[in-house]
C-alpha atoms as a printed R data frame, in Angstrom:
    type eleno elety resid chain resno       x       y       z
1   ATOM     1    CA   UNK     A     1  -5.789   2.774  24.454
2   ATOM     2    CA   UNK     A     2  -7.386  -0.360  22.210
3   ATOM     3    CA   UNK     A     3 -10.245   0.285  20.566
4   ATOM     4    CA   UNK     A     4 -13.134  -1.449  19.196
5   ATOM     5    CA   UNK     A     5 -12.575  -3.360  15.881
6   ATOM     6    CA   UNK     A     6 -13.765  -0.200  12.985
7   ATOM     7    CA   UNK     A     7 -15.717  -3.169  10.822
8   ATOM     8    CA   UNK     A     8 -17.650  -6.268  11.482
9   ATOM     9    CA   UNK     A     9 -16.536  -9.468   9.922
10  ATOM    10    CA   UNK     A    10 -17.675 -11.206   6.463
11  ATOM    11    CA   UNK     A    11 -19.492 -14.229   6.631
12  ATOM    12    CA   UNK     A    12 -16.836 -16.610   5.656
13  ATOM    13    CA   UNK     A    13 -13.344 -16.870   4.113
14  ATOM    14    CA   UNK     A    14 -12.752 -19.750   0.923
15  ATOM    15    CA   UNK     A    15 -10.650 -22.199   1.011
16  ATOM    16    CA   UNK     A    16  -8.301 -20.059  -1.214
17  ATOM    17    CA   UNK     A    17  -8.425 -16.803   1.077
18  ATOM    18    CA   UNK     A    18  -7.780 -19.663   3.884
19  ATOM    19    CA   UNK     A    19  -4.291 -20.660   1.810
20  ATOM    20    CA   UNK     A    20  -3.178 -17.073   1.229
21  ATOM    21    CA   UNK     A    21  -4.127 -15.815   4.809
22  ATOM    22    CA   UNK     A    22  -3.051 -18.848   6.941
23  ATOM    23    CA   UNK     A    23  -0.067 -16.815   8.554
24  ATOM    24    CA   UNK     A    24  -2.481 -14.418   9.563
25  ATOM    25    CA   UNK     A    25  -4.937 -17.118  11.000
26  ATOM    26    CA   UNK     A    26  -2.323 -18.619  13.501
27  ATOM    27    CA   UNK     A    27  -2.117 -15.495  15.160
28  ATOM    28    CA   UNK     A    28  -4.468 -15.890  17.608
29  ATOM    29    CA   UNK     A    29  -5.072 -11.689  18.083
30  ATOM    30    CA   UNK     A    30  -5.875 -12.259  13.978
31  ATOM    31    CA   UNK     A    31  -7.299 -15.721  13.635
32  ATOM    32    CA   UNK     A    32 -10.084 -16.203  11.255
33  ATOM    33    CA   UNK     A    33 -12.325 -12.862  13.165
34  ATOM    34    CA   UNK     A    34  -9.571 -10.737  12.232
35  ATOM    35    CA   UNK     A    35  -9.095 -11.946   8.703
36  ATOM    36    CA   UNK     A    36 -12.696 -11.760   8.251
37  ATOM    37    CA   UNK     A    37 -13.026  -8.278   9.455
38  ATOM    38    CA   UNK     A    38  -9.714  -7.306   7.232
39  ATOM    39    CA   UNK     A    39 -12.196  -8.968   3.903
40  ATOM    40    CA   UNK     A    40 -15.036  -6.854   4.854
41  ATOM    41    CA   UNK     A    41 -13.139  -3.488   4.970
42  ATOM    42    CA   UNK     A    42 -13.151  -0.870   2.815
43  ATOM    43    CA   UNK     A    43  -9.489   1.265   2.832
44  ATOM    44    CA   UNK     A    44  -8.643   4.578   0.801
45  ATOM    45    CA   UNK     A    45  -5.332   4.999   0.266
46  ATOM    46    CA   UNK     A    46  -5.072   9.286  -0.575
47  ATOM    47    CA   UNK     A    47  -1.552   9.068  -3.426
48  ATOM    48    CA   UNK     A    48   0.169   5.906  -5.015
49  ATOM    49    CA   UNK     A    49   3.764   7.584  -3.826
50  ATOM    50    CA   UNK     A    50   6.138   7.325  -1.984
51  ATOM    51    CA   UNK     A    51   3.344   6.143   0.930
52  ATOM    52    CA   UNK     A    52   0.970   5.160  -0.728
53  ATOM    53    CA   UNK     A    53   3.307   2.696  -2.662
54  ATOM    54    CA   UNK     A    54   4.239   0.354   0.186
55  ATOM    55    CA   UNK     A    55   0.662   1.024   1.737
56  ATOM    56    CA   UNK     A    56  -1.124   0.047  -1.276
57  ATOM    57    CA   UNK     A    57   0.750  -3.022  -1.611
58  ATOM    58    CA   UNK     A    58   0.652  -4.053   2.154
59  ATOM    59    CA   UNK     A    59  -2.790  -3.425   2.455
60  ATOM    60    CA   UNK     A    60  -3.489  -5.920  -0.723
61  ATOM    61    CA   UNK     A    61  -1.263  -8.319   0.942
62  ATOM    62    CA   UNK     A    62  -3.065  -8.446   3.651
63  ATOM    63    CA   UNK     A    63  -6.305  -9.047   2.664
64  ATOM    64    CA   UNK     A    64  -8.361  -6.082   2.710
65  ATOM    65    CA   UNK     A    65 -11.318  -6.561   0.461
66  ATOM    66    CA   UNK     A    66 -11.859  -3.474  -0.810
67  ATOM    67    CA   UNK     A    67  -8.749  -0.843  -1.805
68  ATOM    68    CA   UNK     A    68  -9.544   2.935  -3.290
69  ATOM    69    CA   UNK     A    69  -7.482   4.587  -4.649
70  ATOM    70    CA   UNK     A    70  -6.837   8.224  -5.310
71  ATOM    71    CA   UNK     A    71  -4.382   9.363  -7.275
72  ATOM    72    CA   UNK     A    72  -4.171  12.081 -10.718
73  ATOM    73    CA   UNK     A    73  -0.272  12.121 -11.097
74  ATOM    74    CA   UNK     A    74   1.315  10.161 -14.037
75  ATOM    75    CA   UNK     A    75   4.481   8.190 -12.978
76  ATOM    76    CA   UNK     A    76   7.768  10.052 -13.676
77  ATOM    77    CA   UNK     A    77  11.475   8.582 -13.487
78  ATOM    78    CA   UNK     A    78  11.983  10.213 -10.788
79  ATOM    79    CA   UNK     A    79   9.438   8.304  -8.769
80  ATOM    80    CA   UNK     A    80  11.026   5.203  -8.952
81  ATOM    81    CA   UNK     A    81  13.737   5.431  -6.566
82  ATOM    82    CA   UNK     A    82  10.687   5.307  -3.793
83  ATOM    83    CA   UNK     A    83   7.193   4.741  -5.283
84  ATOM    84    CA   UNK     A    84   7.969   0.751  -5.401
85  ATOM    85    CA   UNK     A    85   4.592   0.008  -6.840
86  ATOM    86    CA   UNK     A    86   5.552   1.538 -10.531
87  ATOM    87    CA   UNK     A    87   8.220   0.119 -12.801
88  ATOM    88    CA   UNK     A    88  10.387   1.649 -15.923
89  ATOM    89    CA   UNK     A    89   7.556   0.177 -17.987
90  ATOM    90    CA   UNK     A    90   5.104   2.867 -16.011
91  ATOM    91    CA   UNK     A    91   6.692   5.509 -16.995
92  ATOM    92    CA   UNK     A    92   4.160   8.145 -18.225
93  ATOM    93    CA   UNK     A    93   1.440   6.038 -17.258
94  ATOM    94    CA   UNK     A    94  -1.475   6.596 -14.867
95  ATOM    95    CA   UNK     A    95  -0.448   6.337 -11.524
96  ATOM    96    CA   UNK     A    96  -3.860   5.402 -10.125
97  ATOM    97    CA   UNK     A    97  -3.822   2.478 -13.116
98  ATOM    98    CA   UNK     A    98  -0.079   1.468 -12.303
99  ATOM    99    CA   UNK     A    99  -0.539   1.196  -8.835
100 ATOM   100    CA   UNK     A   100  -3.971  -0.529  -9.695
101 ATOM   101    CA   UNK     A   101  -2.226  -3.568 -11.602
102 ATOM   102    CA   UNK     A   102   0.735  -3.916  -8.792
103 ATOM   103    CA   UNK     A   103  -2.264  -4.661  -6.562
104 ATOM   104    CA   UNK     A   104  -3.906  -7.138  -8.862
105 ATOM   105    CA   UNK     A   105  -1.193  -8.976  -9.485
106 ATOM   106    CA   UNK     A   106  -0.767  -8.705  -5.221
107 ATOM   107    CA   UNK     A   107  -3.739 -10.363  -4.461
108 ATOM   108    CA   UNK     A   108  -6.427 -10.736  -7.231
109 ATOM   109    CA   UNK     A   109  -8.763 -10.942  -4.684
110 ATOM   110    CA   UNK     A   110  -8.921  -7.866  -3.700
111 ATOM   111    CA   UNK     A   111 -11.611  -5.384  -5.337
112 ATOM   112    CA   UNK     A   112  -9.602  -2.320  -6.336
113 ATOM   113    CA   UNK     A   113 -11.537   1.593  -7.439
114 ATOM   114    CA   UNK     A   114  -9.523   3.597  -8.710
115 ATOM   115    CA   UNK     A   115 -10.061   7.631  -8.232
116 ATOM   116    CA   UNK     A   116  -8.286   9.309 -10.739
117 ATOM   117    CA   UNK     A   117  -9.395  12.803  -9.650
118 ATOM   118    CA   UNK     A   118  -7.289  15.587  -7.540
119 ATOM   119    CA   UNK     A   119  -8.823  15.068  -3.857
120 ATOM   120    CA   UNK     A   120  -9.714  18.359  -2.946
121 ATOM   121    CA   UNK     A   121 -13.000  20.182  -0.734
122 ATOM   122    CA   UNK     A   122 -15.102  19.994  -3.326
123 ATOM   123    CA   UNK     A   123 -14.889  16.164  -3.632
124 ATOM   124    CA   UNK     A   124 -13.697  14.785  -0.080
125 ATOM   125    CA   UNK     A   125 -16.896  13.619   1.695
126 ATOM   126    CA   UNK     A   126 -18.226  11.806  -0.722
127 ATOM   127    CA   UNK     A   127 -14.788   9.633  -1.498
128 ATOM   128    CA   UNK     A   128 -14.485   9.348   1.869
129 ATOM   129    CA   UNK     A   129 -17.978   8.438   2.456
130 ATOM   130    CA   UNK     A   130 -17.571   5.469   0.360
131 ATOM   131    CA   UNK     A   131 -14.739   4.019   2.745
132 ATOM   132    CA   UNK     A   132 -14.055   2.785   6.613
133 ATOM   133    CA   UNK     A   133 -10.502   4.050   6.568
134 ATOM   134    CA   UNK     A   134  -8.303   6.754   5.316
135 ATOM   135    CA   UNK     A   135  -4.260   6.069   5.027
136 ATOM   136    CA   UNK     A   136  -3.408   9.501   4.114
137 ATOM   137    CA   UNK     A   137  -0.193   8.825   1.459
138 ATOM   138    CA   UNK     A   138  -0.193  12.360   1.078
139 ATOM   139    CA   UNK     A   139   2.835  15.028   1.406
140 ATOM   140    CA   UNK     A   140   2.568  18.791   1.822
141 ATOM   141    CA   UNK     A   141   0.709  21.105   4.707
142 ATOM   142    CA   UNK     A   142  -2.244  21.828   2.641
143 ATOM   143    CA   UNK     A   143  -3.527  18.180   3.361
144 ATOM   144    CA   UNK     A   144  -2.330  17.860   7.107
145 ATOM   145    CA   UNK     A   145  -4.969  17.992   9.979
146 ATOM   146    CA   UNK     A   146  -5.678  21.056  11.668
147 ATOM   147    CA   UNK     A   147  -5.883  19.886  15.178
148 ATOM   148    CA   UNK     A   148  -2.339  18.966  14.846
149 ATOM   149    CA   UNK     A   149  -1.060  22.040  12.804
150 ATOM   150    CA   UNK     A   150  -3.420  25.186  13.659
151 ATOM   151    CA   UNK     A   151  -1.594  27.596  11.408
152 ATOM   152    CA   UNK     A   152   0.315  26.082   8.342
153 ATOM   153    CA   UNK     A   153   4.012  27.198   8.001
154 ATOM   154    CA   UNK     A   154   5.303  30.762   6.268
155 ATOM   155    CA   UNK     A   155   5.238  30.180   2.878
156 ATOM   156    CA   UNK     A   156   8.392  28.863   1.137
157 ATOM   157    CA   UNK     A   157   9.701  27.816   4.713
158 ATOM   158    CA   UNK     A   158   8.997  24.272   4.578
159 ATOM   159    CA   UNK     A   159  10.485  22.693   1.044
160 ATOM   160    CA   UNK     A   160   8.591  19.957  -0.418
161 ATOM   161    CA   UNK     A   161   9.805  16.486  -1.129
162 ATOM   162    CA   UNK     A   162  10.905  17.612  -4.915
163 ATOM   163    CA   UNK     A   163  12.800  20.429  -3.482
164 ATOM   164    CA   UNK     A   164  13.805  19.271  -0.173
165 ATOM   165    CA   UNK     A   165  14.575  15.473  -1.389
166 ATOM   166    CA   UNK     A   166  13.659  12.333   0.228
167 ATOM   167    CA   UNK     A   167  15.354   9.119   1.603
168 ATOM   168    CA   UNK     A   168  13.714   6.612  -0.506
169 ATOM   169    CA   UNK     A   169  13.586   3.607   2.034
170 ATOM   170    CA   UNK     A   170  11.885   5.730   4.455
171 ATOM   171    CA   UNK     A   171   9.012   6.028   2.619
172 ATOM   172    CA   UNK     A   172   8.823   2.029   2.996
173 ATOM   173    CA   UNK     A   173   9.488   2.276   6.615
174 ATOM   174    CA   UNK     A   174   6.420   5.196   7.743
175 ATOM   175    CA   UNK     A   175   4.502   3.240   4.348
176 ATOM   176    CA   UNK     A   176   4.295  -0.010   6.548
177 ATOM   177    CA   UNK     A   177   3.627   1.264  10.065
178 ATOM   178    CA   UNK     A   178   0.624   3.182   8.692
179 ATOM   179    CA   UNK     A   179  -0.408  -0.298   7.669
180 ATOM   180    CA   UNK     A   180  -0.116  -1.708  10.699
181 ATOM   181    CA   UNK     A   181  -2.005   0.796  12.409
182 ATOM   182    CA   UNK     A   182  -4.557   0.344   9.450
183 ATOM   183    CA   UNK     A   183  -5.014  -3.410  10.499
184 ATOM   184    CA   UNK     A   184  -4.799  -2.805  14.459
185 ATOM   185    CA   UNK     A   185  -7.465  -0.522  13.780
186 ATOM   186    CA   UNK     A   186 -10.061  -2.533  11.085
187 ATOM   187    CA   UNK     A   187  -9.410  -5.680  13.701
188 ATOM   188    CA   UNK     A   188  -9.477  -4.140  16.903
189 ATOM   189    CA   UNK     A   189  -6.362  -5.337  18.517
190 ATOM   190    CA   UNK     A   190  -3.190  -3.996  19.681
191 ATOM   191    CA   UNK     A   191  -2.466  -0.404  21.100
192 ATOM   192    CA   UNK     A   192  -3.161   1.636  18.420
193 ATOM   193    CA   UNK     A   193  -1.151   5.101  18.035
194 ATOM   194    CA   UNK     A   194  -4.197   7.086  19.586
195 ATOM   195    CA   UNK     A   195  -3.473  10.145  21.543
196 ATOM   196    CA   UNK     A   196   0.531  10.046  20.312
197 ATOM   197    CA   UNK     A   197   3.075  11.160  17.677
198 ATOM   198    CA   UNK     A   198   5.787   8.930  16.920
199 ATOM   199    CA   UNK     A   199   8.642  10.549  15.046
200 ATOM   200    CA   UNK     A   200  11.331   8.288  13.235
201 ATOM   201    CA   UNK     A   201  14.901   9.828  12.728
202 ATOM   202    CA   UNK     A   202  16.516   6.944  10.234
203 ATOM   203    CA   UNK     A   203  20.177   8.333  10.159
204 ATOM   204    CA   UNK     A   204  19.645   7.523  14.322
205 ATOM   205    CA   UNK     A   205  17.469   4.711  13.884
206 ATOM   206    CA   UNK     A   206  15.693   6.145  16.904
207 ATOM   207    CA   UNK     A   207  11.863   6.408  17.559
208 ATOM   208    CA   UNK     A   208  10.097   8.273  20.028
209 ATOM   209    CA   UNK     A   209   6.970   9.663  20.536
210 ATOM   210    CA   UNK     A   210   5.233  12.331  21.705
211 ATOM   211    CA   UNK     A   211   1.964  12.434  23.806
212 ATOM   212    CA   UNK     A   212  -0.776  14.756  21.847
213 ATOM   213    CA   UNK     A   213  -3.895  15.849  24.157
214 ATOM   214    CA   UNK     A   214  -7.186  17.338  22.874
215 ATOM   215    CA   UNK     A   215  -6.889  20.718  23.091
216 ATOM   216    CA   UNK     A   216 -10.230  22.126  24.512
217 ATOM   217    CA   UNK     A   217  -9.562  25.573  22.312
218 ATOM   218    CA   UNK     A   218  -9.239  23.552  18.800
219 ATOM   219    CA   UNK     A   219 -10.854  25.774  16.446
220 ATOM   220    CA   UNK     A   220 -11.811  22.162  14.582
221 ATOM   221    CA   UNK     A   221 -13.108  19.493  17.853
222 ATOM   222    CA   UNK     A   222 -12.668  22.038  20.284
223 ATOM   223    CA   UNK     A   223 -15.255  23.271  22.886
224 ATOM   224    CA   UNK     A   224 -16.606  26.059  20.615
225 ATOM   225    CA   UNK     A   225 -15.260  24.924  16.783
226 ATOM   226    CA   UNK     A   226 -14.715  28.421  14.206
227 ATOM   227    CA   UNK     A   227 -13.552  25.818  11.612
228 ATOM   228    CA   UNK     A   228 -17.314  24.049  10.275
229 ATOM   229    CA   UNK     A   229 -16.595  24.022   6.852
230 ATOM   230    CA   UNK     A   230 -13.773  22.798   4.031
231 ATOM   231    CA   UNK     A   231 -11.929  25.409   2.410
232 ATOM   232    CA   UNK     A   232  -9.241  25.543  -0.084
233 ATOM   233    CA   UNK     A   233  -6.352  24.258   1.569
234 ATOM   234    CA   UNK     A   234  -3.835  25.257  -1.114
235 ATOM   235    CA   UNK     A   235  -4.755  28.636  -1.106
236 ATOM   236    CA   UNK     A   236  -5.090  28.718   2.777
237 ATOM   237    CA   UNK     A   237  -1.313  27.378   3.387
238 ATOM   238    CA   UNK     A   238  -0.010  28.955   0.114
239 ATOM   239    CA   UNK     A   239   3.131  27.892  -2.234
240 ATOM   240    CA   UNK     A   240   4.845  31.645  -1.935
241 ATOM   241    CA   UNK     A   241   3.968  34.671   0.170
242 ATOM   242    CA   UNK     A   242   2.344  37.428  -0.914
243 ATOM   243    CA   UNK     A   243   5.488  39.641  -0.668
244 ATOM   244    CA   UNK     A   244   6.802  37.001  -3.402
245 ATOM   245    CA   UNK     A   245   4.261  36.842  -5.398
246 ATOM   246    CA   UNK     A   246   4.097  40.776  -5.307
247 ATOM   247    CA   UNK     A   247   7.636  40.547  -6.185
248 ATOM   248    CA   UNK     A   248   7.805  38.292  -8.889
249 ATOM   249    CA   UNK     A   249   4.332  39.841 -10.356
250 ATOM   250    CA   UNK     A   250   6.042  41.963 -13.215
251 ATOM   251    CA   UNK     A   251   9.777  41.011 -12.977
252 ATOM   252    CA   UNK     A   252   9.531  37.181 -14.231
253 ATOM   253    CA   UNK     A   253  11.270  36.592 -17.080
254 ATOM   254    CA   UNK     A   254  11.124  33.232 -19.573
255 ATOM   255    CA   UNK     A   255  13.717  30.727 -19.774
256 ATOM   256    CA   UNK     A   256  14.398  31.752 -23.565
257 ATOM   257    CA   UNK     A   257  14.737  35.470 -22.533
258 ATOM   258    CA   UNK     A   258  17.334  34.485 -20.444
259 ATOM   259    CA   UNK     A   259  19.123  32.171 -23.261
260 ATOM   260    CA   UNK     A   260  18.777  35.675 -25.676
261 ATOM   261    CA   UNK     A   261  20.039  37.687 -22.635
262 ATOM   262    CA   UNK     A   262  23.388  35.322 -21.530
263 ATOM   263    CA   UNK     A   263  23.540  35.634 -25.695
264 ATOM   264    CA   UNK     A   264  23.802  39.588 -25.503
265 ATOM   265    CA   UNK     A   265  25.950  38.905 -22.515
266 ATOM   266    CA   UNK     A   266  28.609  37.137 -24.407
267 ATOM   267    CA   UNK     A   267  28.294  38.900 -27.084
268 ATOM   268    CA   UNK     A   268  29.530  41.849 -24.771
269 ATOM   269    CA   UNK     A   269  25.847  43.587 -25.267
270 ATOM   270    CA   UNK     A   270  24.288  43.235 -21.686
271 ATOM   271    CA   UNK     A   271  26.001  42.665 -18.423
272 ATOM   272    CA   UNK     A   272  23.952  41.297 -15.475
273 ATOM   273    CA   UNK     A   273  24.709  38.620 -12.500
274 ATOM   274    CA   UNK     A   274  22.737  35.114 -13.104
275 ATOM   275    CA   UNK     A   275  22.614  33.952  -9.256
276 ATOM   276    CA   UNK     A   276  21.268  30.204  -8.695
277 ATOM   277    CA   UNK     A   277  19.689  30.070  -5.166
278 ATOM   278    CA   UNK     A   278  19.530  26.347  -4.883
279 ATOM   279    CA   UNK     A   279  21.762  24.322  -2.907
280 ATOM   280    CA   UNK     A   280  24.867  22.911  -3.493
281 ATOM   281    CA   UNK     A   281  24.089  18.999  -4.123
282 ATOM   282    CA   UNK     A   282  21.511  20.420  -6.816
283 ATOM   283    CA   UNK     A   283  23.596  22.629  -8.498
284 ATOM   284    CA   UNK     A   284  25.816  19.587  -8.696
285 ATOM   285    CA   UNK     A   285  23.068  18.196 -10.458
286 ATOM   286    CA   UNK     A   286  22.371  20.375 -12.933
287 ATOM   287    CA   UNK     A   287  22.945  24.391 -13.763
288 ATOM   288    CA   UNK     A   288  22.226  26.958 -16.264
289 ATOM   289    CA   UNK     A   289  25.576  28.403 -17.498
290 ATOM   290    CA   UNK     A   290  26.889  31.273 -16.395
291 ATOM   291    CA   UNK     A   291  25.012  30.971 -12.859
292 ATOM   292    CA   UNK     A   292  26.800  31.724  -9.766
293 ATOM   293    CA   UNK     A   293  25.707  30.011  -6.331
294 ATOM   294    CA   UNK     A   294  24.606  31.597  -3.389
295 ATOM   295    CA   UNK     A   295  21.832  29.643  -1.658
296 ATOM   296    CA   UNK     A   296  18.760  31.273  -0.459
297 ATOM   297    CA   UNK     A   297  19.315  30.933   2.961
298 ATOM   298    CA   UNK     A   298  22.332  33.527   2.717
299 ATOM   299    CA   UNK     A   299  19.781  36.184   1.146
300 ATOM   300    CA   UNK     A   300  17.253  35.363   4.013
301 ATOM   301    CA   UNK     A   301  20.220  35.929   6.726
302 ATOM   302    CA   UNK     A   302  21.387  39.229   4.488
303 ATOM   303    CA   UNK     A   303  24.964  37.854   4.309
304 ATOM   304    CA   UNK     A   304  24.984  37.986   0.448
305 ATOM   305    CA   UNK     A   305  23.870  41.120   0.110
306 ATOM   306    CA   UNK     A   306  26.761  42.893   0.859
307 ATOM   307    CA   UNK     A   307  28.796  40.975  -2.306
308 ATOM   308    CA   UNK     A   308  25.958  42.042  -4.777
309 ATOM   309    CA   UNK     A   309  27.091  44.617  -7.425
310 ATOM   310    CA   UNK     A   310  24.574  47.971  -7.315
311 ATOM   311    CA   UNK     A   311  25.821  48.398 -10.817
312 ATOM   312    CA   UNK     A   312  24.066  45.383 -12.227
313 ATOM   313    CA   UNK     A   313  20.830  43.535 -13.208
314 ATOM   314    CA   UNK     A   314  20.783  40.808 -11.165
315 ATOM   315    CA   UNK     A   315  18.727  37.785 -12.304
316 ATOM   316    CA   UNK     A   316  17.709  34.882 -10.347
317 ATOM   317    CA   UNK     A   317  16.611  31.397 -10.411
318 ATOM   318    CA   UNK     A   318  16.053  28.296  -8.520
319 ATOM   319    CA   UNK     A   319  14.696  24.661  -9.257
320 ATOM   320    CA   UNK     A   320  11.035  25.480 -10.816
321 ATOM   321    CA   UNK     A   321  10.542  29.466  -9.245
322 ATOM   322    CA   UNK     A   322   9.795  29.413  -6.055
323 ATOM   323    CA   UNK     A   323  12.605  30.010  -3.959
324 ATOM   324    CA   UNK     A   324  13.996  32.582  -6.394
325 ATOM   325    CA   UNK     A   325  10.417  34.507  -5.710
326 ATOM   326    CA   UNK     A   326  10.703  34.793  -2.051
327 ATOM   327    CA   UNK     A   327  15.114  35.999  -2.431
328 ATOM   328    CA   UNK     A   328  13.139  37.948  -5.257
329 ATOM   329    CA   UNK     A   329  11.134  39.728  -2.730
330 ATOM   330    CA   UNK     A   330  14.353  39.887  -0.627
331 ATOM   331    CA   UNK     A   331  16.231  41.922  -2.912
332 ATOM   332    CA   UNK     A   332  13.964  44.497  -3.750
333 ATOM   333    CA   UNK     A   333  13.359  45.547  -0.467
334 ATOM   334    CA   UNK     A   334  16.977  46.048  -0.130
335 ATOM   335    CA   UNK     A   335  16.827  47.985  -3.404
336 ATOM   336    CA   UNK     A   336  17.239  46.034  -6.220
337 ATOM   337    CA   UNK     A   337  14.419  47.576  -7.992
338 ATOM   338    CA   UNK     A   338  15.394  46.093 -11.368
339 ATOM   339    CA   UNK     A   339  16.097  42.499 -10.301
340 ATOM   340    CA   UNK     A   340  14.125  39.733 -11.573
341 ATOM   341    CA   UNK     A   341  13.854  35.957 -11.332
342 ATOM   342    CA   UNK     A   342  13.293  33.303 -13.781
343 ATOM   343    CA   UNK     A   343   9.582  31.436 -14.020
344 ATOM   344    CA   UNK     A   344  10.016  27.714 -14.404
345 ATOM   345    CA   UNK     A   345  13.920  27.887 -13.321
346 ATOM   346    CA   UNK     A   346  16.263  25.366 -14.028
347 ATOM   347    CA   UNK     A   347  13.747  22.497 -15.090
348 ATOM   348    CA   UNK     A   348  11.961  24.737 -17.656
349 ATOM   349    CA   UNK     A   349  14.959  25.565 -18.835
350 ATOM   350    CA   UNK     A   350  16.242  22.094 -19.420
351 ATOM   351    CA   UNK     A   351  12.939  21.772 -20.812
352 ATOM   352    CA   UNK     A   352  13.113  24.311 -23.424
353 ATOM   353    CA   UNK     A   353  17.009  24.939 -23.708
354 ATOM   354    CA   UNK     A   354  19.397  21.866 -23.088
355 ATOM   355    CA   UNK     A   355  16.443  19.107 -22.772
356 ATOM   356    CA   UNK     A   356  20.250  16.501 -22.926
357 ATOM   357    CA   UNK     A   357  20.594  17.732 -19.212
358 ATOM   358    CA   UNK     A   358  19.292  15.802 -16.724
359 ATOM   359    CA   UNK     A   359  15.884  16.913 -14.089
360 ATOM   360    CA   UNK     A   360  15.513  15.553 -10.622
């Protein structure tokens, strides 16, 4: 279904914007209408990630006049196997400013706000007021829209990017087909994705897509809405359940009260089991000494309980906490009363312990 270009068109291109645009301007959907509307639009761009990265710079590219962007993370090493816009030089800068002079030096003519704020309910509307278009960069349920996702996932069922991992060249690949919606959409040509989900499997290099209808029930744009208001998101999706975070409420212990207790341990002065409930490829990353793995998934599917010793602490951990929660919460309603997990796992402790081993 085409739709009516979102913006109308600036009064005039220069002879410069002329010379930078002039593949654009053969394209006779484009042509100089197009490039004019593209000038005269204003696009957020929600994250300078792994979306927001290739977004951001496509977007400047080409042409849009005005480019917000919100972002409150500082750039990390990690990033930079997908985030394209930041460099080694970035590290431990700004994001928002990073991704700000990748732009510039882009297309200096390009007016670029930067938003270095957490986008949250209490600040949406009015970024969003300020703009034509959203390109949502963004990467967890809490930020999804609830016509498409009702009810957000169990907690600690769907890992996030840092947890799960991430392909970096797809991020380029979903990055630049936002963009071209973006420009179907500020133009007003083309078949824009209206009324479908594509989903892109890269290991198949297969895309297909999936027809979406309005449902007439959607507590949102439904027939008789119960959702009228923001709320917080976070909260409403949650990081860990409440059985976790029951749990883990007075059986977390610090990363350095584990280093004195694997001291006692080898000093033949405490005996307990240090379980890692990661998976494999991170534990071939990095470890704590003295962990044994059994991934979470074989507490959730009760095949490691069985091999647990009844005669023994048993302490957990995971990559940052919240995975060893939830087995946590696993293992005390099989009775492990006295188990406990470590807050901060494995990163804190690299942190505070061994900072030569690497994070991820």
């Amino acid at each position: 279904m085409s739709l009516p270009p979102l913006v109308e068109p600036a009064a005039e291109l220069t002879v410069d914007e002329v010379r930078r645009y002039s593949r654009h301007l053969i394209i006779p959907d484009v042509g100089m209408a197009g490039q004019k509307r593209l000038k005269n639009a204003k696009v957020l761009c929600v994250g300078a990630g792994g979306l927001g990265s290739p977004a951001l710079m496509y977007l400047a590219a080409a042409g849009v006049g005005t480019l917000g962007i919100v972002e409150f993370d500082v750039v990390d090493e990690s990033n930079l196997q997908r985030q394209i816009i930041h460099g080694q030089s970035d590290i431990g800068r700004s994001k928002a400013e990073s991704a700000r002079d990748s732009v510039r030096e882009i297309n200096p003519l390009v007016t670029i706000n930067v938003h270095e704020t957490r986008l949250d309910s209490s600040n949406v509307m009015e970024l969003f007021a300020q703009y034509d278009l959203i390109v949502d960069g963004t990467d967890n349920f809490a930020t999804r829209y609830r016509c498409l996702y009702p009810e957000p996932p169990p907690p600690g069922m769907v890992p996030s990017c840092a947890e799960g991992g991430v392909l970096g060249v797809l991020c380029a690949s979903i990055g630049s087909i936002q963009v071209t919606e973006a420009i179907k959409v500020l133009t007003g040509i083309g078949e824009p994705l209206v009324g479908r989900l594509m989903i892109y499997d890269a290991l198949e290099m297969t895309y297909r897509q999936v027809k979406v209808r309005k449902d007439p029930e959607c507590a949102v744009c439904g027939k008789n809405p119960t959702v009228t208001e923001l709320i917080d998101y976070d909260a409403f999706c949650g990081s860990i359940s409440d059985e976790a975070a029951e749990a883990a409420r007075d059986s977390t212990i610090t990363v350095t009260e584990l280093k004195d207790k694997l001291d006692r341990r080898e000093a033949g002065q405490e005996d307990f089991v240090l379980i890692d409930v990661r998976e494999i490829n991170e534990f071939e990353i990095v470890s704590i000494p003295g962990a044994v793995l059994i991934p979470k998934g074989e507490f959730l599917n009760g095949s490691a309980l069985a091999g647990l010793p009844q005669d023994k602490q048993i302490v957990l951990h995971c990559k940052v906490g919240g995975r060893s929660a939830e087995v946590l919460a696993v293992l005390k309603g099989a009775g492990f009363a006295n188990s406990v997990h470590v807050g901060g796992g494995v990163i804190q402790w690299v942190n505070q312990i061994e900072p030569a081993k690497p994070t991820y």
